[in-house]
C-alpha positions in Angstrom: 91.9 102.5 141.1 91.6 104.0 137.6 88.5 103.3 136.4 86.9 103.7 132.5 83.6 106.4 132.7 80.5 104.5 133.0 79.3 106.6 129.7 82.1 104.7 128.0 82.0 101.3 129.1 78.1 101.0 128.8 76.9 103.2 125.6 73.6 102.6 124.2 70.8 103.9 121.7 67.7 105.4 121.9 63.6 104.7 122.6 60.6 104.9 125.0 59.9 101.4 127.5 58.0 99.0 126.3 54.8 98.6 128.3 53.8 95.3 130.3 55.0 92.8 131.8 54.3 89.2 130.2 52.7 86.9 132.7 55.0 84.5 134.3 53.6 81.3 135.9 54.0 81.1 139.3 52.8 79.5 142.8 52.0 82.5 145.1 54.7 83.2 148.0 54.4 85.4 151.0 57.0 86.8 153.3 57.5 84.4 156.3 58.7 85.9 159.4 61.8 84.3 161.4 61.4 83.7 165.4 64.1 86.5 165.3 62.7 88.8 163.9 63.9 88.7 160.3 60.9 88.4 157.5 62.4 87.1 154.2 61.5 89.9 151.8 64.3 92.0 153.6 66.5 89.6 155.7 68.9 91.9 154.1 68.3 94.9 156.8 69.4 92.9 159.6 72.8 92.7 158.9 75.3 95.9 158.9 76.4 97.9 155.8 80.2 97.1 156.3 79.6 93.3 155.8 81.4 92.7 152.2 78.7 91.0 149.8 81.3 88.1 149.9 80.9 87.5 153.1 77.0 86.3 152.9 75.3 83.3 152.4 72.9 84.3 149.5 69.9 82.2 147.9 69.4 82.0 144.3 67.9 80.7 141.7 69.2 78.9 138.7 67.7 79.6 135.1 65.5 82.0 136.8 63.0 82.8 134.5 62.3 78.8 133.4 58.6 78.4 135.2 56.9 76.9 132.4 57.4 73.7 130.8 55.4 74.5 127.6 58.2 77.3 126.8 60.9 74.4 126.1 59.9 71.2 128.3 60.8 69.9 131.1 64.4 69.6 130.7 64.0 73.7 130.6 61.7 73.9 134.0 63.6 75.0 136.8 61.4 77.3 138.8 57.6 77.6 139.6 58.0 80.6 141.2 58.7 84.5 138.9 60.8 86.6 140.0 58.3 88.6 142.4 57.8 85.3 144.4 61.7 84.8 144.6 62.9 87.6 145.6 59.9 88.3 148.8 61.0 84.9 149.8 64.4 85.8 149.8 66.5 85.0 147.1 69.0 87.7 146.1 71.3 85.8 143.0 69.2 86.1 139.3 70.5 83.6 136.7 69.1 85.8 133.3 70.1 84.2 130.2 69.5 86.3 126.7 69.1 86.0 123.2 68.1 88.9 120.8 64.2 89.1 120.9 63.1 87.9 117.7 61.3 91.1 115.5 62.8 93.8 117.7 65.5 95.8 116.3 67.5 96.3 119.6 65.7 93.7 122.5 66.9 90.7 124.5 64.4 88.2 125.2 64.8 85.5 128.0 66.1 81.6 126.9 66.6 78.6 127.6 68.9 77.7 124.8 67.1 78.4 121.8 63.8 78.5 124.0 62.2 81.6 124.6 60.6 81.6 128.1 58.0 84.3 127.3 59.6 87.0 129.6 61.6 89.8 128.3 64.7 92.0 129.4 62.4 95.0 130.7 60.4 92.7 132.4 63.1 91.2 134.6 64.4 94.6 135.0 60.8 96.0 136.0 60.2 93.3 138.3 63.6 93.6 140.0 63.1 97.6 140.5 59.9 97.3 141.1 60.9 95.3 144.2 64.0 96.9 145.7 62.0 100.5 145.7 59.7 98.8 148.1 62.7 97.0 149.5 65.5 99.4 149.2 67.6 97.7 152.1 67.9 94.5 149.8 70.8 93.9 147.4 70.5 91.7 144.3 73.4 89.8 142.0 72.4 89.4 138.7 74.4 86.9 136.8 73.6 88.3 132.7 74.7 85.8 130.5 74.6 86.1 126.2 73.0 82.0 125.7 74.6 82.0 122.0 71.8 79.9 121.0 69.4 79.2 118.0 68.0 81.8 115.7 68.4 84.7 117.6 72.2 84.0 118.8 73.8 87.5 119.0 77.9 88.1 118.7 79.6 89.7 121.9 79.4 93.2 120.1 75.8 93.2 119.4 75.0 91.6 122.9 76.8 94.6 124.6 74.9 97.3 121.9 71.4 95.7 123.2 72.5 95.7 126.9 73.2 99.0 126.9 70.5 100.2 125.4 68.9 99.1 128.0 70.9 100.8 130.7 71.1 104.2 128.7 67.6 104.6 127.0 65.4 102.5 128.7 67.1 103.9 132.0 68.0 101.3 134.0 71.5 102.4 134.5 70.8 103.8 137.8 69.7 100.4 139.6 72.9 98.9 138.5 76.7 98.5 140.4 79.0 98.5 137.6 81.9 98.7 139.3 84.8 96.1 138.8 84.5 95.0 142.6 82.7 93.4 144.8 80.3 96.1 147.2 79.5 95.7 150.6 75.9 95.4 151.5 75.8 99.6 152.2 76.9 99.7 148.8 74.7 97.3 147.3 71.6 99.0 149.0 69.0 99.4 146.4 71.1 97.5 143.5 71.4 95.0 141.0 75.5 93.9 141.3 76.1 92.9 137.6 78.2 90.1 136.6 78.8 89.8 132.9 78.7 86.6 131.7 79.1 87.8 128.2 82.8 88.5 126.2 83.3 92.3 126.8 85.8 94.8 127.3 84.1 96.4 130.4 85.7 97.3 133.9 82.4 95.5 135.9 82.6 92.0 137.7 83.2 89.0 135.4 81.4 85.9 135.9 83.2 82.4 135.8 82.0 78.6 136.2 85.4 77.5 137.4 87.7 80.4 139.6 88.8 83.9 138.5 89.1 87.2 140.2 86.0 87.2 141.4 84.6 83.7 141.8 85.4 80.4 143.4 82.2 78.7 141.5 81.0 74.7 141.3 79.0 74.3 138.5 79.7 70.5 136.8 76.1 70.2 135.7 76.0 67.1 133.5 77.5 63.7 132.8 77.3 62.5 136.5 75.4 61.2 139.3 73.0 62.1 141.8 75.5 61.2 144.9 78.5 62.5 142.4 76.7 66.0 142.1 76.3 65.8 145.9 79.6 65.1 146.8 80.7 68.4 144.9 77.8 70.6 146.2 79.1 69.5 150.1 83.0 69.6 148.7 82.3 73.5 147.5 80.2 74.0 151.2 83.4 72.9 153.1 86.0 74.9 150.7 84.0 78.3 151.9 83.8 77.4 155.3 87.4 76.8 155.2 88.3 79.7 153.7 86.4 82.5 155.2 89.3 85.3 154.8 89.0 84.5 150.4 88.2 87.5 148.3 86.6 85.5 145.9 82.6 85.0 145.9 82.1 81.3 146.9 79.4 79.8 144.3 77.5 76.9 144.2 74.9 75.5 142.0 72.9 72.8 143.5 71.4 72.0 139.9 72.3 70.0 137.2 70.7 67.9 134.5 72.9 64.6 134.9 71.5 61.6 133.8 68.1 60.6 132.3 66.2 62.9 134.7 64.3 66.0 134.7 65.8 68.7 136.8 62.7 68.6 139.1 63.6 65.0 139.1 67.5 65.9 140.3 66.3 68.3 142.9 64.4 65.9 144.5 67.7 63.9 145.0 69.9 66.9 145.7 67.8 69.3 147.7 67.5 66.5 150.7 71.3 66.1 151.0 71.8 69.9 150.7 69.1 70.0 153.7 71.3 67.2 155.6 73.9 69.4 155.5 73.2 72.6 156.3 70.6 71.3 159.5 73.6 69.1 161.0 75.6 72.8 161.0 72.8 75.3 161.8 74.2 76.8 164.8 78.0 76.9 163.1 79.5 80.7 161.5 80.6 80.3 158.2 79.2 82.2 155.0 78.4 79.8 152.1 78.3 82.5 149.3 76.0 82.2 146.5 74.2 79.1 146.3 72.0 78.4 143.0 68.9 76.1 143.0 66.2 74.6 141.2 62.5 74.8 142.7 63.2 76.5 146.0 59.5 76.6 146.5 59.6 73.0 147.1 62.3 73.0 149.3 61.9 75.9 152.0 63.9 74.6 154.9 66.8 74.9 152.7 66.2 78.4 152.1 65.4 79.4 155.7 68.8 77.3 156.3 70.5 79.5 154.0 68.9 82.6 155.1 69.6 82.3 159.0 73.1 81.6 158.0 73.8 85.0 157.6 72.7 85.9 161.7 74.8 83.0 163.7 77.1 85.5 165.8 
């Protein structure tokens, strides 16, 4: 496959890291060990490096970086745990959404919309490096998405300037799989698999909320009910498990902001059935993909579910 030179499809600029990390609220999580064996801050080692990436069951999060209800309100609170939390208990699919970070010439903040969740780029960056060098059997999908919104809305060319600039200068190219297909796990080792959810002309995995190339995705997340939302969520669970020879990265979000409700308020609803499902199925093979939530902290069966999915024989 003829590929363009990394140099050329991610160029950047030029200037030192920032330093810190902002604070992120979160509720303390440890690394829980499986009766197998497995410990949730590297589940990842278990499994062989041939397995394709695709062929997983891999918790997320969704709007990653939304733990605090005073950046936004509650309509924008999705997590409680940060990144560190998330990722030693286990989830391996980011959800970063950017604006251009307001009195920097060449930064990208983290959004909701037009609210900034107090978190920046190098932050996320940091904290994801900072975790696969002491994990560096674990793989991560980072879903990078340009959020268009508010004051600090930034056109595809100057959203692909800023991103790399952060691969080139502040020197996070080497973390990243740029590469227009999807790695096994040997391959993903140690990396953040980018998926551009952002107009560009580069040769590196394209994100989509419906089906392309690389994803098979549900993601209706408004203007329906609870048991509509859960119908879909089980009707994407059964199209993966029915088609376990697909290229295509299964994806599915169990979020979604329908109604007059909260998303804390929607999980409450959703996260039960998504538990229902996966408990009646426990000891059956199938690989689920990437599955997307809000507040996993408050939900951890479903995340050991999703987890031990990936070990039935």
């Amino acid at each position: 496959m003829s590929l363009t030179p990394r140099r050329t499809v991610l160029k950047a600029g030029a200037a030192a890291l920032a330093s810190g990390a902002l604070a992120v609220p979160a509720v303390a999580a440890e690394s829980v060990p499986r009766a197998n064996g497995v410990n949730d801050d590297e589940w990842m080692r278990h499994l062989n490096d041939h397995v394709p990436l695709t062929g997983l069951t891999i918790p997320g999060s969704h709007d990653t970086c939304c733990t605090d209800p005073m950046h936004g309100t509650e309509w924008s609170h999705t997590q409680n745990w940060g990144i560190p939390d998330q990722l030693r208990r286990g989830i391996r699919f980011l959800d970063i959404r950017c604006n251009g970070l307001a009195g920097t010439a060449s930064e990208l903040g983290i959004y909701h919309s037009d609210n900034y969740q107090y978190i920046r780029l190098q932050d996320v960056l940091n904290q994801c490096a900072s975790f696969l060098s002491a994990h560096p059997s674990e793989g991560l999908v980072m879903r990078l998405r340009n959020e268009y919104a508010g004051g600090n809305k930034l056109d595809s060319a100057e959203f692909q300037r800023r991103f790399n600039f952060y691969m080139d200068d502040f020197g996070f190219r080497r973390w990243f799989w740029t590469n227009p297909w999807w790695p096994t796990l040997g391959e993903a080792r140690g990396k953040i698999v980018l998926v551009a959810d952002f107009d560009n002309p580069w040769t590196v995995i394209q994100w989509s909320s419906g089906a392309n190339t690389w994803f098979d995705t549900q993601d209706r997340w408004d203007g329906m009910e609870n048991f509509q939302k859960a119908r879909l969520v089980t009707a994407q669970f059964d199209k993966a498990f029915l088609n376990p020879a697909a290229k295509q990265m299964f994806t599915n979000f169990t979020s979604f902001a329908g109604g007059f409700n909260f998303p804390r308020h929607n999980a409450r609803f959703i996260m039960p059935e998504v538990l229902k499902y996966l408990d009646a199925r426990k000891t059956q093979k199938a690989r689920f993909g990437i599955v997307p939530m809000d507040f996993p902290d408050q939900y951890p069966e479903v995340l050991r579910l999703l987890i031990d999915k990936n070990f039935i024989g």
